[in-house]
C-alpha positions, -999 to +999 in steps of 0.1 A: +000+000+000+011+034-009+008+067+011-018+078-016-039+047-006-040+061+026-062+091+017-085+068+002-091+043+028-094+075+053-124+088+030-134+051+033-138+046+070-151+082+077-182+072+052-186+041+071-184+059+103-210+086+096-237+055+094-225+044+128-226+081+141-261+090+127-276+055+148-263+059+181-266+103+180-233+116+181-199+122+158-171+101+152-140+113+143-106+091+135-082+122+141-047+120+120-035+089+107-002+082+115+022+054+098+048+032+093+063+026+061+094+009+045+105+002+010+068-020+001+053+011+015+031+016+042+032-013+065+003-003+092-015+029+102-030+040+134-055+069+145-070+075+173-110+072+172-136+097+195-174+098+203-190+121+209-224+125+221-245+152+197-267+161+229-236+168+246-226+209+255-192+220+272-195+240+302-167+258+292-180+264+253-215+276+272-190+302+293-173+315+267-202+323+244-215+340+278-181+357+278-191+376+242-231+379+254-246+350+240-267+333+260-283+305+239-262+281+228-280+272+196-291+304+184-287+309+146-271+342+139-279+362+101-244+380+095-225+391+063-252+373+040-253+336+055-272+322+090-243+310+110-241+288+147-212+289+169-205+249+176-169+252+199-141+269+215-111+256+213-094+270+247-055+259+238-058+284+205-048+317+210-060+334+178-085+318+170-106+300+196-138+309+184-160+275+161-189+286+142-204+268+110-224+282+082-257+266+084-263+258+051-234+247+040-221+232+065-187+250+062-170+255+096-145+285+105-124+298+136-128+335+145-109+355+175-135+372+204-138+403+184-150+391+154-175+361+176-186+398+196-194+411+163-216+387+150-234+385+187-238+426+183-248+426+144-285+411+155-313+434+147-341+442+174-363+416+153-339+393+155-329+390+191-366+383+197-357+347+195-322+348+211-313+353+244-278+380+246-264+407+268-245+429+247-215+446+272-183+448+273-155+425+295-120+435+302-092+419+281 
């Protein structure tokens, strides 16, 4: 087996995953593949494998989206010409810690506060009806 083959049977077992994901309610992710290989090629791969639960929300994500004055967790937000969800923080990245995805395509992205504050503060009287915020501002 090749490296190339690798890509492959990666696109393989996430398919195969997705089915087992979907029946017991949550995501499965393999995470990087590493490997061995020698002069045949690749010799044996490894990844490590996660669950987790769809139902499932992080105290700290629900903090931090308290931190930039949104209070509900699943509120859809209308910015820049798309409806967008913020799904994770990811507290190790400096940057960029900020996860949202663009509801209808699916296409996730990784913002820094300011930008996450200004897509809380770009909702429109009409729109907050629906969403619970508090729009003020934190020391850095």
């Amino acid at each position: 087996m090749q490296v190339d083959d690798l890509k492959i049977i990666r696109n393989e077992i996430d398919n195969s995953l997705k089915g087992i994901a979907k029946k017991y309610g949550g995501k499965i992710n393999i995470g990087n593949i590493t490997y061995e290989e020698d002069e045949r090629g690749v010799s044996k791969f490894w990844g490590k494998l996660t669950f987790e639960d769809e139902s499932f929300v992080d105290k700290n994500f629900i903090w931090e989206l308290r931190k930039i004055g949104l209070l509900d967790v699943n509120a859809i937000i209308p910015f820049d010409g798309g409806k967008y969800k913020f799904v994770g923080f990811r507290k190790k990245a400096k940057k960029y810690p900020y996860l949202y995805e663009n509801i209808d395509t699916q296409d996730k992205y990784a913002c820094g506060r300011e930008y996450a504050m200004k897509m809380v503060r770009s909702l429109t009287m009409s729109e907050i009806k629906d969403v619970k915020i508090e729009i003020h501002d934190f020391p850095k």
